[in-house]
C-alpha positions as CSV (number, residue, x, y, z in Angstrom):
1,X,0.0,0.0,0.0
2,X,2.8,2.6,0.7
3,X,4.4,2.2,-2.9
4,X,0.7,3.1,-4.1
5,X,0.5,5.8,-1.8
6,X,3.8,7.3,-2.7
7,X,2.7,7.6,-6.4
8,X,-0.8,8.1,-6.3
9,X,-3.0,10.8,-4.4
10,X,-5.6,8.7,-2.0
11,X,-8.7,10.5,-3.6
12,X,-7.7,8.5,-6.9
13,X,-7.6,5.6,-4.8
14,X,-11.1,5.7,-3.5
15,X,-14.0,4.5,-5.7
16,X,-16.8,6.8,-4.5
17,X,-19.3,5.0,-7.0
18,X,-18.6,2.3,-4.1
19,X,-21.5,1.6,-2.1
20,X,-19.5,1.6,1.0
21,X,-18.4,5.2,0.4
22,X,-22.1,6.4,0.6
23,X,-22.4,3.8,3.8
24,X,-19.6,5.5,5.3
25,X,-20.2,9.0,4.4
26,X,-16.6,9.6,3.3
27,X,-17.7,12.8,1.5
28,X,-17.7,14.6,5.3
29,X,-14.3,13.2,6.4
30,X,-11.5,15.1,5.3
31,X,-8.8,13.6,7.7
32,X,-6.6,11.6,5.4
33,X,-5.3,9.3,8.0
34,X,-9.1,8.2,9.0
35,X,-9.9,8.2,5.1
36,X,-6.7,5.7,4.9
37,X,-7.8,3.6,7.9
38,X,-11.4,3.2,5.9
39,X,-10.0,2.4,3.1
40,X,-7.7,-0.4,4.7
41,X,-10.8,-1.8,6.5
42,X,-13.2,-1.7,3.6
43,X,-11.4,-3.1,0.8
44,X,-14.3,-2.4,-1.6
45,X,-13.8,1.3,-1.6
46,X,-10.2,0.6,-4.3
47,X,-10.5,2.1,-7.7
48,X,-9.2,-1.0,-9.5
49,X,-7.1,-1.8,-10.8
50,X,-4.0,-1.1,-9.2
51,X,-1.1,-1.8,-11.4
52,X,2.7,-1.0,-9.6
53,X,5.8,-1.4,-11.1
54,X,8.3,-1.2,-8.8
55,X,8.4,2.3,-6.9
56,X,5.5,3.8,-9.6
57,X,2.0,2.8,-9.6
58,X,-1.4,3.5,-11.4
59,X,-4.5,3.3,-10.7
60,X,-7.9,2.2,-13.1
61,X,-7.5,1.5,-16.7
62,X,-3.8,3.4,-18.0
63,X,-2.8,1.2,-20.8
64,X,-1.0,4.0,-22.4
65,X,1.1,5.1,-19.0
66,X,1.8,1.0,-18.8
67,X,3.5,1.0,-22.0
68,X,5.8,3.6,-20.9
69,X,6.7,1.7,-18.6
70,X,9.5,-0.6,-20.5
């Protein structure tokens, strides 16, 4: 998770189409510690998917930033 975290902001993380984030009501937290705690509880909220490569990491659908990647 820290790799991700390192290379990808935690609002592109979370799928707020998820219905977990309604359940949760993550639109009123704004403390990203507790919005990183959820999101390590509640595995449903990822965006997938989550592609790393080494220290660099994507998040959804990025075929075109994958082939950069040689």
């Amino acid at each position: 998770m820290q790799s991700v975290r390192l290379s990808v902001e935690l609002n592109e993380i979370i799928n707020k189409a998820a219905k977990e984030y309604k359940v949760l009501n993550l639109d009123s937290i704004r403390s990203s510690s507790i919005r990183e705690e959820l999101l390590l509880a509640h595995p449903k909220l990822y965006r997938t998917p989550i592609v790393r490569n080494g220290k660099k990491a994507t998040v959804g659908f990025q075929p075109d930033v994958w082939k950069e990647w040689d």
